[in-house]
C-alpha positions in Angstrom: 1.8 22.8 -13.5 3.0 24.6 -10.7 1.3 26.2 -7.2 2.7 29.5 -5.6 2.1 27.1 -2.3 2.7 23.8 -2.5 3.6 23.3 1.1 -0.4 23.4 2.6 -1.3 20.9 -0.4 1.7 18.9 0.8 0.8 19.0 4.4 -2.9 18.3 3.5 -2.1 15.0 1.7 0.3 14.0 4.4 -2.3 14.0 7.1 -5.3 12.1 5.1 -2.4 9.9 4.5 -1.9 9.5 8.1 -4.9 9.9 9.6 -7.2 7.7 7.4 -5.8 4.6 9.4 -6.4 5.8 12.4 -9.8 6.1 12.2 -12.5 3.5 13.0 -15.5 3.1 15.2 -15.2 0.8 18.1 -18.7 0.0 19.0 -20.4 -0.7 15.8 -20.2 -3.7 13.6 -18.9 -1.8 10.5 -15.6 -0.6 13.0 -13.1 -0.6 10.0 -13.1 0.2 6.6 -16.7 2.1 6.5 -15.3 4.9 8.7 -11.9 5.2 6.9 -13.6 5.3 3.4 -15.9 7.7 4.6 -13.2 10.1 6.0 -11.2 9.8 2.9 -13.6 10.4 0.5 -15.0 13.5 2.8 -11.5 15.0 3.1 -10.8 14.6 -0.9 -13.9 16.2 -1.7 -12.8 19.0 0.2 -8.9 19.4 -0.4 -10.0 18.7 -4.6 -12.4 21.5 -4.2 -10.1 23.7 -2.4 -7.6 22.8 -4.9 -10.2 23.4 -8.3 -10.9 26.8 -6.9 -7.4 27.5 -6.5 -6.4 26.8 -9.8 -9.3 28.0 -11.7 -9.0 31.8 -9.9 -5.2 31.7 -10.5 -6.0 30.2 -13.9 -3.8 27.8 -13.5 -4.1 24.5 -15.6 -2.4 21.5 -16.7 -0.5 21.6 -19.7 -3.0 18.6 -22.0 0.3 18.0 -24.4 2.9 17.1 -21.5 -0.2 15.6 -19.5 -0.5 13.2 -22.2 3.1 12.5 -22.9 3.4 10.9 -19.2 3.3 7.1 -19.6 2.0 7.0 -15.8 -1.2 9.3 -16.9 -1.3 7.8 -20.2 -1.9 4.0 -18.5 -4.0 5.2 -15.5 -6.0 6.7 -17.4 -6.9 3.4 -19.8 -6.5 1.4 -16.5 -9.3 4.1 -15.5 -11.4 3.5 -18.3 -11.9 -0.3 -18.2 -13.2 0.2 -14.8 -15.5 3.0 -15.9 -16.9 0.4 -18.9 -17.1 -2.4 -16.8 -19.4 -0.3 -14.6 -21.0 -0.1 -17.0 -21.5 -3.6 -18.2 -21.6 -4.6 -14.5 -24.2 -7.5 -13.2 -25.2 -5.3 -10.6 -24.1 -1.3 -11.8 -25.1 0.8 -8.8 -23.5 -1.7 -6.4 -20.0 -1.1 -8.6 -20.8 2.2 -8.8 -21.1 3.1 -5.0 -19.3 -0.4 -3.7 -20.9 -2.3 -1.0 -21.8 -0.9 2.5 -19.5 -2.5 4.7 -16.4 -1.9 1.8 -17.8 1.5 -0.4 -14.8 0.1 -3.0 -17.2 1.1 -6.0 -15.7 3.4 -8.9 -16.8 6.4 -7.2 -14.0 5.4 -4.5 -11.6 4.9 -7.3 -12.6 8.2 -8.5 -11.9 9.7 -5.4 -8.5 7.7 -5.5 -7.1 9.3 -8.6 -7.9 12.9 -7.5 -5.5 12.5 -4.5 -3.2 10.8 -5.9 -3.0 13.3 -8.7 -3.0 16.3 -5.9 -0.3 14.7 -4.3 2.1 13.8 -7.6 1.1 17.6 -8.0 2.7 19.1 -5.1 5.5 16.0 -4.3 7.5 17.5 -6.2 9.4 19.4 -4.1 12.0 17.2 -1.7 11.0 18.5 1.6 6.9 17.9 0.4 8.2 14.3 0.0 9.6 14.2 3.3 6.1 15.3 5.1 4.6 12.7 3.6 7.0 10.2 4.6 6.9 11.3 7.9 3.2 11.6 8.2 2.8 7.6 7.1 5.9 6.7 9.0 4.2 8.6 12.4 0.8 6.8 11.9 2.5 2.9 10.8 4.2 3.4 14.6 1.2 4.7 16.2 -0.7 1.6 14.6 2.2 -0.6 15.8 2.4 0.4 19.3 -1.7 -0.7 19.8 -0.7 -3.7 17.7 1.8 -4.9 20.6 -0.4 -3.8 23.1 -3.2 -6.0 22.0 -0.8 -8.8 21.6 -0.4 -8.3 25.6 -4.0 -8.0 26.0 -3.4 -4.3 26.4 -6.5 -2.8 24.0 -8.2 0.3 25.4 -10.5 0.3 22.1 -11.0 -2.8 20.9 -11.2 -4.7 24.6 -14.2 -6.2 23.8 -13.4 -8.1 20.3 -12.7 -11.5 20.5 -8.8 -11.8 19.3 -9.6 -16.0 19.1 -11.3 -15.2 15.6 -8.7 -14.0 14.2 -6.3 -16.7 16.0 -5.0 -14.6 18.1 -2.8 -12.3 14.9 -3.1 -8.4 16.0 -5.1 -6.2 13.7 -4.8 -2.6 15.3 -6.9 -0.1 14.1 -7.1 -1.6 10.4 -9.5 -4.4 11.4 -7.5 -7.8 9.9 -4.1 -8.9 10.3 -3.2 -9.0 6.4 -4.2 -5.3 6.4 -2.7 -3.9 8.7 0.4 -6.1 7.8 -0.1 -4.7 4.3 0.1 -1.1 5.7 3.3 -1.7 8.0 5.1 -2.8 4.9 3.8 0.6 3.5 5.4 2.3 6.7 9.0 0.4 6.7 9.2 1.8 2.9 8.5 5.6 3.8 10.3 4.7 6.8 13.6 3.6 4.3 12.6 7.0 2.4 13.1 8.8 5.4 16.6 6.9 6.2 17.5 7.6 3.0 17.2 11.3 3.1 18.7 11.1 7.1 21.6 9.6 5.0 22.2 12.1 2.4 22.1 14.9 5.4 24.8 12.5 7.1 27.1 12.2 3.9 26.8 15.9 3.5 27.9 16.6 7.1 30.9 14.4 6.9 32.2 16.2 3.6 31.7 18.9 5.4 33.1 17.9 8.9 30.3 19.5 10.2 30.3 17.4 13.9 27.2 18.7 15.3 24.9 17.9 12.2 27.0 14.4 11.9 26.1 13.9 16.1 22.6 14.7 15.2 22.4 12.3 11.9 23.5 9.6 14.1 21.0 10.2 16.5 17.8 10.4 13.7 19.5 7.5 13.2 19.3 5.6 16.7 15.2 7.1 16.3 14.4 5.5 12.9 16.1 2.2 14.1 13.9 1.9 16.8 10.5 2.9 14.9 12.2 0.0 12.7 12.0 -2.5 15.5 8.1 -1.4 16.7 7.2 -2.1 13.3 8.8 -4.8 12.4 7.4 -6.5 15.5 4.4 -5.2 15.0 4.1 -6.9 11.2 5.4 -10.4 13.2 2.5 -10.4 15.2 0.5 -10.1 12.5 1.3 -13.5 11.7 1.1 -12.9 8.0 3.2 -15.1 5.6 2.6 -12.5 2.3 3.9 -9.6 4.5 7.1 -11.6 5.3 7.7 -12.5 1.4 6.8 -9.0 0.6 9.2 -7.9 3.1 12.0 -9.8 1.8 10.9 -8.2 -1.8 11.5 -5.3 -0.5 14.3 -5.9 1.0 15.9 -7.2 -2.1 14.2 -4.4 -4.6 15.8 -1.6 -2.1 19.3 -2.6 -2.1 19.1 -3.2 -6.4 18.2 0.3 -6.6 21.1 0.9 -4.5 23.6 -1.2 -6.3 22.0 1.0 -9.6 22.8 4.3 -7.9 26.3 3.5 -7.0 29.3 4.1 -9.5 32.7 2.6 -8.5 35.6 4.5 -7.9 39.1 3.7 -7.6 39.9 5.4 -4.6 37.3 3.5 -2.2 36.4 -0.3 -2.2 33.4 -1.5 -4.2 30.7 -2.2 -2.1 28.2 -3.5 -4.5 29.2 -7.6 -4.0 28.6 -6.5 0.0 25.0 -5.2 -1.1 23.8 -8.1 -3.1 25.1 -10.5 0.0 23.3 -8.3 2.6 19.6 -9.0 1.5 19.9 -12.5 1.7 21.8 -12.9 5.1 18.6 -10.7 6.4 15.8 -12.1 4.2 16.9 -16.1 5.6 16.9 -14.4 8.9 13.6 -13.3 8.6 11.9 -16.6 7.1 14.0 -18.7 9.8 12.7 -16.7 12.2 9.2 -16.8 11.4 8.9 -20.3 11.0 10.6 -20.6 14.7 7.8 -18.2 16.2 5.3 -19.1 14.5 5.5 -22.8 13.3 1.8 -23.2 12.9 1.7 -20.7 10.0 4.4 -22.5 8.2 3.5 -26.5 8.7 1.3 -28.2 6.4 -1.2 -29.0 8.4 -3.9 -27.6 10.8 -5.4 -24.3 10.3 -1.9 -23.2 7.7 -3.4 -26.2 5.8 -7.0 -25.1 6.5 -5.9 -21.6 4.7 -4.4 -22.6 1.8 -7.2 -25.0 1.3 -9.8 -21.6 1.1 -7.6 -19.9 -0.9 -7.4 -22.5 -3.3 -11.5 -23.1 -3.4 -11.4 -19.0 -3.9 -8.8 -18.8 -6.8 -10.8 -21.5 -8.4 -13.9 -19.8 -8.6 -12.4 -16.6 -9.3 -11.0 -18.4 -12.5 -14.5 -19.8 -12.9 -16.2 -16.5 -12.6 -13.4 -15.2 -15.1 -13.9 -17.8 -17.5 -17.7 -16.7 -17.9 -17.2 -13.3 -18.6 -13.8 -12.8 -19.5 -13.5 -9.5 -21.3 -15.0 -6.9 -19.5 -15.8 -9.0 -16.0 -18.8 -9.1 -13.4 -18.1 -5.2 -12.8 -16.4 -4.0 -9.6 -17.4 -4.9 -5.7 -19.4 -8.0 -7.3 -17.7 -10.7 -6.0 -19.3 -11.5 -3.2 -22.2 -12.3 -5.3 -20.6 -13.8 -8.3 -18.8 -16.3 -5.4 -21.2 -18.6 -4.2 -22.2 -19.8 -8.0 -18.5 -21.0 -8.4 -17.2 -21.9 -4.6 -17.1 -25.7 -3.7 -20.5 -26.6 -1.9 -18.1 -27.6 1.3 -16.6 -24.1 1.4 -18.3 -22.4 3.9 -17.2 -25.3 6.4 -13.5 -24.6 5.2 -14.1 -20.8 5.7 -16.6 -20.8 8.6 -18.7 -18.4 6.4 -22.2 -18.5 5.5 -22.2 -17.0 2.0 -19.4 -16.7 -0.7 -16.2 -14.6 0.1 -16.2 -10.9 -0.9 -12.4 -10.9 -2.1 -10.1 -13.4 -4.2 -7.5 -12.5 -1.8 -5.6 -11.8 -4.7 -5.4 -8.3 -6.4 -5.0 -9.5 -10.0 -7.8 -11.7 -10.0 -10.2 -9.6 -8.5 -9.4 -7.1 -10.9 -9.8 -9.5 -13.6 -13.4 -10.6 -12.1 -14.3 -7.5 -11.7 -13.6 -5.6 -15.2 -12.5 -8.5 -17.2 -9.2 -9.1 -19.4 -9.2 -6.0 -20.6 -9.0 -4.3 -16.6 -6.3 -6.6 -15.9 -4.2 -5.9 -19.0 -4.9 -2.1 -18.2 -3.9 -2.9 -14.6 -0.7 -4.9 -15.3 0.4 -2.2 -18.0 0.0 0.7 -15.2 2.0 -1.0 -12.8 4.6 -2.1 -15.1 4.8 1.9 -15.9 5.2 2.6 -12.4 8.3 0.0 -12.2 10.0 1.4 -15.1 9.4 5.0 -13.9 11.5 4.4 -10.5 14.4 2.8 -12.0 14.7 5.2 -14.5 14.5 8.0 -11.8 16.6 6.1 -9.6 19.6 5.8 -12.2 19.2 9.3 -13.1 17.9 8.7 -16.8 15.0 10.4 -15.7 16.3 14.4 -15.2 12.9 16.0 -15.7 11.3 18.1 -13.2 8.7 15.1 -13.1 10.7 12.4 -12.1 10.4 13.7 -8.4 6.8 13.3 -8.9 7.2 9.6 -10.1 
């Protein structure tokens, strides 16, 4: 399927990428994640319709065989399905239809979800569509990080009056919690390796070429991405999160075995794979040693570390409880909070400091599975496995289609 004008589809999905974690509301209760689902879903509704028209007066329509011949739309679209029927089955079906008020993470959401993300592997094709993207997120995650430092200096112009002692003192930006917004710097250090990536390619090119003033201006685009590295990075440190640092290192690792895939050796230079498997672990124990030095608290077994794990343990109980009860097709979505309190230790809301039962497992594969059941999960599991197997094969070059840029 292809659009005479890619470019304004492009540029539309880069700024809702951007701009959706910017917004919030400063003086009401529901500051975060109200507003930003709200603008999302507003702003789909109006680039898909913008879109529909587009192809419908141009007559331009996807192809149903090669549609269906894509493993990615192929599992998304099951994953999409046991969502749909355990909406259907749901305890509570208008509450996993439209999500909860402060959250709105009902299938509708997911609906709206799937219609951007299929806009944008739509129009992503093209390299330099990729790259406004990449710079889009990469422009917001460092706009997010610099208010992240400044409230860690008690610098806030928006959020002056919000006491940082409840969330012991961890920055949270404009995303609203620390393991969010650490979640959504990781997102921005991977477009930000995307767009060091490409910088490197233009580099290379230059030097075959012994173009100086393009190889001057690569090492400059260089000096600039190493410095949005270094905002963000301290950015996700104050944060305080441990799973951002492990998914960091993850990263970290995952990047440079794509990079040992893409490289052949030659006998006219070096090999400089054995230097790329050594250089994620010098920088990964860096990381974790320095972490634990900052931040010892977050790391000992004992005090409010030990307080955590202890929730997270009471909540990954009864998100196996709530499993066990109805295990194939689940509670239905957004019902957690609900489902909870039947299954949480009766001394849990001293652990937690909560009155009622938690709204999240604060894990992704069990609240799928409470929500829509074995079967969602399996769905779930199978998609993302899809998604893994699509970038290596693109990243080794198996992949030669016109799609693989999409994936």
């Amino acid at each position: 399927m292809e659009l005479f004008n890619s470019k304004k589809y492009a540029v539309a999905v880069s700024l809702i990428a951007a701009l959706v974690p910017l917004v919030f509301l400063s003086k009401m209760d529901v500051a975060f994640e109200l507003p930003k689902v709200t603008f999302f879903r507003v702003a789909v509704d109006i680039l898909a319709l913008i879109f529909l028209m587009e192809c419908f007066s141009k007559k331009i329509f996807p192809e149903p065989n090669k549609l269906w011949r894509d493993p990615i739309a192929i599992s998304f679209s099951a994953f999409f399905l046991s969502q749909i029927v355990a909406t259907f089955f749901s305890i509570a079906p208008f509450l996993s239809i439209f999500g909860s008020y402060q959250k709105l993470q009902g299938l509708l959401t997911l609906l709206h979800y799937a219609a951007f993300f299929y806009i944008a592997g739509v129009v992503m094709r093209e390299k330099l569509n990729r790259h406004y993207a990449l710079g889009a997120i990469t422009i917001s995650a460092t706009a997010v990080s610099i208010l992240a430092i400044l409230q860690r200096f008690g610098i806030d112009p928006f959020f002056g009056g919000w006491d940082s002692a409840f969330f012991l003192n961890r920055v949270f930006a404009t995303l609203g919690h620390p393991n969010i917004l650490a979640g959504f710097l990781i997102l921005g250090i991977g477009a930000l390796a995307g767009l060091a990536g490409q910088v490197g390619e233009s580099h290379n090119r230059s030097t075959d070429e012994s173009n100086h003033p393009q190889r001057a201006t690569g090492v400059l685009r260089y000096c600039g991405l190493s410095l949005i590295l270094a905002i963000q990075l301290m950015a996700l440190f104050l944060t305080q999160s441990r799973a951002a640092i492990v998914a960091l290192v993850a990263m970290i690792f995952f990047y440079c075995f794509l990079r040992v895939g893409r490289m052949r050796p030659s006998l006219y230079q070096p090999d400089s794979r054995p230097a790329l498997v050594l250089i994620p672990i010098v920088i990964s124990a860096a990381l974790i040693i320095t972490y634990g030095l900052v931040f010892p608290h977050r790391v000992a077994p004992a005090g409010e570390s030990l307080r955590s794990i202890e929730s997270r343990v009471d909540i990954w109980q009864a998100a196996v409880s709530a499993i066990a009860e109805r295990p194939l097709l689940g509670h239905g979505l957004e019902t957690f909070q609900i489902v909870s309190p039947g299954f949480l230790a009766a001394g849990f809301s001293e652990v937690e400091l909560l009155n009622d039962g938690a709204d999240r497992a604060h894990n992704e594969f069990l609240d799928i599975a409470v929500a829509s059941g074995l079967i969602g999960l399996t769905a779930y599991v199978i998609f993302l496995t899809v998604l893994f197997v699509t970038a290596l094969r693109t990243n080794s070059g198996n992949d030669n289609n016109n799609d693989g840029a999409t994936h």
